[in-house]
Residue, then its C-alpha position, 0 to 999 in steps of 0.5 A: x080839162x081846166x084852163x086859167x083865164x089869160x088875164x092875170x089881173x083875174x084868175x078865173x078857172x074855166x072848166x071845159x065841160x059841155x053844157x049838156x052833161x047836166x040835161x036829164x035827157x042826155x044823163x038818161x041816154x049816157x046811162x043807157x050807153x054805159x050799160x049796153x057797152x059793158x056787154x062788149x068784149x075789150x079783146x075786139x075793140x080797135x083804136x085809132x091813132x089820129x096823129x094829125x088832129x090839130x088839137x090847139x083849136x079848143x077855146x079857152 
């Protein structure tokens, strides 16, 4: 997810990533977990509707 900067003397493009996306150490456990839920049968998953997250909380 992008956002632009409210200050429209500068636009300065924020991307909205977490930080630790670039550590070795989480690339190596999100590898792992790629490769263990690729074993899963989507047939069984179940997804949850969270209607009322209160999604505006996110910092820009």
């Amino acid at each position: 997810m992008r956002a632009y900067s409210m200050d429209l003397r500068v636009r300065v493009l924020k991307v909205l990533r977490a930080t630790e996306q670039a550590r070795p150490d989480r690339a190596a456990q999100r590898s792992l977990w790629q490769v263990e839920r690729s074993g899963w049968d989507p047939a069984r998953l179940v997804f949850l509707a969270e209607t009322w997250t209160y999604t505006a909380l996110t910092r820009l």
